[in-house]
C-alpha distance (Angstrom), angle and dihedral (degrees) to the residues before:
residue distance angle dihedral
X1 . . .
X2 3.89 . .
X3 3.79 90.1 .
X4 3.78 89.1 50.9
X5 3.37 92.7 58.9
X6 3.63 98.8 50.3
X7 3.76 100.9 42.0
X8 3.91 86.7 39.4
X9 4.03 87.1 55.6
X10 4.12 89.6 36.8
X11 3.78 87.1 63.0
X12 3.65 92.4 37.0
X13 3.58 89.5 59.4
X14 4.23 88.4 61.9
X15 3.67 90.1 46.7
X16 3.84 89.1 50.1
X17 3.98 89.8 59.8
X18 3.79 87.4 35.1
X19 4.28 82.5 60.3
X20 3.59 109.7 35.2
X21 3.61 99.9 76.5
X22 3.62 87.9 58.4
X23 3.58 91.1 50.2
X24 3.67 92.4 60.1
X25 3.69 96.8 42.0
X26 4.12 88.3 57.5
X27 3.92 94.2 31.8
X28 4.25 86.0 62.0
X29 3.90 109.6 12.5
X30 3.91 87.7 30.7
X31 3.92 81.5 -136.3
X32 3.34 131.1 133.5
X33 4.23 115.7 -144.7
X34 3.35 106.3 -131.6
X35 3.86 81.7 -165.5
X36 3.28 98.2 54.3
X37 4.33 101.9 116.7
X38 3.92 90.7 41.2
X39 3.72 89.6 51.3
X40 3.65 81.0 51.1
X41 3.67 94.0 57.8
X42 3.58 88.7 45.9
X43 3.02 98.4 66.3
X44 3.58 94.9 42.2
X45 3.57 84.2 60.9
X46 3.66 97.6 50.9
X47 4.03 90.1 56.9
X48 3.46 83.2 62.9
X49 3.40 105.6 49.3
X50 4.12 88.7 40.6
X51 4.19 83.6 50.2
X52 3.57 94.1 51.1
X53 3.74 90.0 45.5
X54 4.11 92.6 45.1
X55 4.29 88.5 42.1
X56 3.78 91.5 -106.4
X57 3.98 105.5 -58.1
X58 3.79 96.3 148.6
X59 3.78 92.8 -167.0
X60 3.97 95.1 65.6
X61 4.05 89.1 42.7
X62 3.51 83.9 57.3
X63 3.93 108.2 46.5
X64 4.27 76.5 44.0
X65 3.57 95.5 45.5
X66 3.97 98.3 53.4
X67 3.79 104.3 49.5
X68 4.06 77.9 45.3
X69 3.15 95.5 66.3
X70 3.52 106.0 43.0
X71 4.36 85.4 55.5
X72 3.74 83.4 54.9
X73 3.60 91.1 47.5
X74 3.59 102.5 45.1
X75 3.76 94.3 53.3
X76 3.80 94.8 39.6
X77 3.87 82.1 59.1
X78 4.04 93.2 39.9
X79 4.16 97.0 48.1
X80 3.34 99.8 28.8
X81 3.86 124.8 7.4
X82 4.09 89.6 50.8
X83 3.70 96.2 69.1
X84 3.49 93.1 55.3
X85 3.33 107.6 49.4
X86 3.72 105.1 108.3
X87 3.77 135.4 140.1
X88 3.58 87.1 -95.7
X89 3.62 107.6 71.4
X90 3.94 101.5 -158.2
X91 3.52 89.9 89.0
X92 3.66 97.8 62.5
X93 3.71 96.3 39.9
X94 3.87 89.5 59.5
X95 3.49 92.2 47.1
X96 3.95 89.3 55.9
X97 3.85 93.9 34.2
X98 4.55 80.3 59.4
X99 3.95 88.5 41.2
X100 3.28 91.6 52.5
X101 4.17 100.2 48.0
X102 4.05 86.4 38.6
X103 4.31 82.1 57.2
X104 3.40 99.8 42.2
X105 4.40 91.8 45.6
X106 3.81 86.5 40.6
X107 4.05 94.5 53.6
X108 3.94 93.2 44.7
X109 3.94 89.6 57.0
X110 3.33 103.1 45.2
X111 3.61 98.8 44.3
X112 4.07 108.6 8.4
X113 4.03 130.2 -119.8
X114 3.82 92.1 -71.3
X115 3.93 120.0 124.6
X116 3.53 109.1 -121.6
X117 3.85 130.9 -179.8
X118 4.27 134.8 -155.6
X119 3.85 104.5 -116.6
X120 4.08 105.0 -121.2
X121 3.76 97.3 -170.1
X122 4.06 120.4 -156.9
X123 4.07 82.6 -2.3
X124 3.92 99.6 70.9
X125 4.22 91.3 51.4
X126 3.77 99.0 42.3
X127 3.53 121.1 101.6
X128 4.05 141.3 177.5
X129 3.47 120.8 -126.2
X130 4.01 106.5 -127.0
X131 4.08 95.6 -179.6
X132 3.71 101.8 -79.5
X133 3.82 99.1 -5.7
X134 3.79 123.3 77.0
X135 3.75 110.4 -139.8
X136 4.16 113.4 -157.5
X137 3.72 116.7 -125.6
X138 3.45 101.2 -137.3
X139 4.28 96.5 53.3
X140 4.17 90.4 40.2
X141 4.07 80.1 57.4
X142 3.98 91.8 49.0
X143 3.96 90.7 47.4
X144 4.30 78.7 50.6
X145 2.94 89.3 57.3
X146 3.96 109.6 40.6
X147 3.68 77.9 57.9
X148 3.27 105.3 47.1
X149 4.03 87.7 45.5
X150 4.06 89.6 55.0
X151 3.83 86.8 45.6
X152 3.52 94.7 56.4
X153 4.36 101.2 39.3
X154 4.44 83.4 52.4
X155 3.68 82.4 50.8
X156 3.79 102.9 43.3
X157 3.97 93.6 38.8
X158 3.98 97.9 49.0
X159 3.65 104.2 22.9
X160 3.91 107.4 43.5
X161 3.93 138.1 52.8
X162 3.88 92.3 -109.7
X163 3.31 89.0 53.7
X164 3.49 100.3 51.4
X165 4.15 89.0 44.8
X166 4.12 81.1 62.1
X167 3.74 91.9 49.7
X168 3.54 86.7 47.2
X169 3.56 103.2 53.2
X170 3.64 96.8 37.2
X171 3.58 89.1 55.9
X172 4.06 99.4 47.5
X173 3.81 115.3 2.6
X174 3.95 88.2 -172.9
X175 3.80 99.8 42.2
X176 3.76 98.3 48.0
X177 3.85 91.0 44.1
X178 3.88 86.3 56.1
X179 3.55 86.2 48.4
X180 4.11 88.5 58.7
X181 3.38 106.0 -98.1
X182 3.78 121.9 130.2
X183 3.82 101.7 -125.0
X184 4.09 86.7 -168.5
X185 4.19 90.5 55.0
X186 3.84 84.6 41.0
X187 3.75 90.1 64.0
X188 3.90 99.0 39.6
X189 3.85 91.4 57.3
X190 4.02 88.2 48.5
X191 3.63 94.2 52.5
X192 3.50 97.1 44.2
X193 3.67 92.5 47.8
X194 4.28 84.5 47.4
X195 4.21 92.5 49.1
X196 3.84 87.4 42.1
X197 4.07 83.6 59.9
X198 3.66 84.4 45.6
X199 3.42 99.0 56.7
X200 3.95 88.9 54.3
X201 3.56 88.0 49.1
X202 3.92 85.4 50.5
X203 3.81 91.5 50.3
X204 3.55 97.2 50.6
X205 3.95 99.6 45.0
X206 3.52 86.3 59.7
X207 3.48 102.1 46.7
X208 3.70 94.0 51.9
X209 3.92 105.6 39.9
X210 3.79 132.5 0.3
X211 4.02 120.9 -80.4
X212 4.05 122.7 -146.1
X213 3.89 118.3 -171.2
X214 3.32 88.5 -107.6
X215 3.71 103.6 59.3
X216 3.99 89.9 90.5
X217 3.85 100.9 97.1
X218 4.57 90.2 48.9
X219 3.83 86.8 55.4
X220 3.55 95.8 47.7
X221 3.46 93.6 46.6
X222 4.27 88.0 53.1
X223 3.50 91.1 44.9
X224 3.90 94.0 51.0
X225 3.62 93.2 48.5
X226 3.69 97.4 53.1
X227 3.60 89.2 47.0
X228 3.96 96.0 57.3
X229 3.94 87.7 38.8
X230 3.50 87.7 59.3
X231 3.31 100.7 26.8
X232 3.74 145.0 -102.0
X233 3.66 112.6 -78.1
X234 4.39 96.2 6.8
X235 4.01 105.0 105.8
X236 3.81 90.7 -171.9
X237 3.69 84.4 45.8
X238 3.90 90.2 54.1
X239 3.60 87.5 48.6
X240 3.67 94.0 51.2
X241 4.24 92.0 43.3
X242 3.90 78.5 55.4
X243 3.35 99.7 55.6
X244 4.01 92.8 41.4
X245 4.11 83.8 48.2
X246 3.79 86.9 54.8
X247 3.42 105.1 43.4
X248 3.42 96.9 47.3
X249 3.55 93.2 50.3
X250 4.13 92.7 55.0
X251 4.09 84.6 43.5
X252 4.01 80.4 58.8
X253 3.77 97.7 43.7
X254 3.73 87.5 52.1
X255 3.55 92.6 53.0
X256 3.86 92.0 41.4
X257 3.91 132.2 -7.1
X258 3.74 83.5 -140.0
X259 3.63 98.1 48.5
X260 3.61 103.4 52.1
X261 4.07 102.5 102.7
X262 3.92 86.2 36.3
X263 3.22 87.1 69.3
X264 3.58 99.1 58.5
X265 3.60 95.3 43.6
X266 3.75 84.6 61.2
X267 3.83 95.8 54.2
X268 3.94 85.1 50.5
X269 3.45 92.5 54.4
X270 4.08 97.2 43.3
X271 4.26 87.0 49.4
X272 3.92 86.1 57.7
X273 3.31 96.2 44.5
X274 3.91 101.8 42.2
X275 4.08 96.3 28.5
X276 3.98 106.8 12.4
X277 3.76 89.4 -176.8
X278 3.38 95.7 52.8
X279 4.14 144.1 -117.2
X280 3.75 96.0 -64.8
X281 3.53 112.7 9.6
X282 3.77 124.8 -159.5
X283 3.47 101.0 -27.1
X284 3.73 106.9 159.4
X285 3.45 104.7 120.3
């Protein structure tokens, strides 16, 4: 049971970065990116590239890869996300839906349907000893970092004048642009800061298993359920649906190797039926 838990919560940690740049696309835009998992891969393909190009030092694809992302982001969101953004939400969700077949087409020409991985060296075999479990490096470090992420969005949303100009704007569009903010700007900054998350999820998906181009729509079907487990606008809430997502899907691989992800599907569906809004909903403030 004790190993359950902490592989359950190591993969939860992966599915935590994997979720919270959806979280901060709905929590200011209030829209959800259809795209979201092939962006995911992606980016996990860019590391690549950027580590074959750099001869494999994963620290300088990284501090690359990040401020990357949130350029790509930010003018995703100012040439194209921007002129959807409407109280009707269709419009955006086609937009992703087309973003997200133009990704997933794009990645299978440039670098075929094979599943490839990012070599991480001494960091994919080393392991902490946690009294009779061994805990791998390289998934303790994603868990680090899920938490560190979630640390840093409560901080930056309720502590901090850009965070309060995305509470602002998410909450009235019309009232805080009266106020002087540029709601357009707003939304750039968000989405870069959400792509930038995606890029570490990116990173780390590929460092710890293999990535095909067509992985995009299983991501974004983790990263949605943690979200509504935790609930919609809550990042420590999407961190904690993560970790319930992950545990319950090692509980289920225990069981069965074929049951694992069923599993988690069936927690989804018991949160929405039991608490629709989820366990911690919108709790930014």
């Amino acid at each position: 049971m004790l190993e359950v838990l902490i592989q359950g919560a190591l993969l939860g940690g992966l599915y935590a970065l994997f979720a919270l740049g959806l979280s901060v696309m709905f929590g200011v835009m209030r829209l959800t990116n259809i795209a979201q998992g092939d962006f995911i891969v992606l980016a996990a393909f860019g590391a690549m590239a950027l580590a074959s190009a750099l001869g494999g030092q994963t620290v300088w694809v990284a501090l690359l890869l990040l401020p990357l992302g949130f350029a790509v982001g930010w003018a995703l969101q100012r040439g194209v996300l921007n002129r959807t953004l409407d109280k009707d939400p269709l419009p955006s969700l086609v937009a992703t839906f087309g973003l997200s077949i133009v990704v997933q087409n794009g990645l299978q020409e440039v670098f075929s349907a094979d599943p490839r991985s990012l070599a991480a060296g001494d960091l994919a075999t080393r392991s902490l000893a946690l009294g009779s479990v061994n805990v791998g490096l390289l998934p303790l470090l994603i868990l680090v970092a899920a938490v560190a992420a979630t640390a840093g969005l409560q901080w930056l949303f309720s502590s901090t004048a850009l965070g309060r100009s995305f509470r602002a704007v998410s909450d009235d569009r019309d009232i805080a642009q009266l106020m002087g903010l540029d709601a357009r700007k707003v939304f750039a900054l968000a989405t870069g800061l959400a792509f930038a998350l995606i890029s570490l999820a990116g990173l780390f998906q590929a460092l710890r298993t293999t990535v095909a181009p067509t992985d995009g729509p299983m991501l974004l079907l983790f990263a949605f359920e943690a979200v509504i487990i935790g609930g919609m606008g809550s990042f420590w809430g999407t961190l904690v649906g993560a970790l319930v997502l992950g545990i319950t899907q090692q509980a289920g691989f225990v069981a069965d190797p074929g049951w694992g992800l069923w599993f988690g599907h069936l927690v989804f569906l018991a949160v929405l039926v039991v608490r629709p809004q989820g366990l911690f909903p919108k709790t930014r403030g």
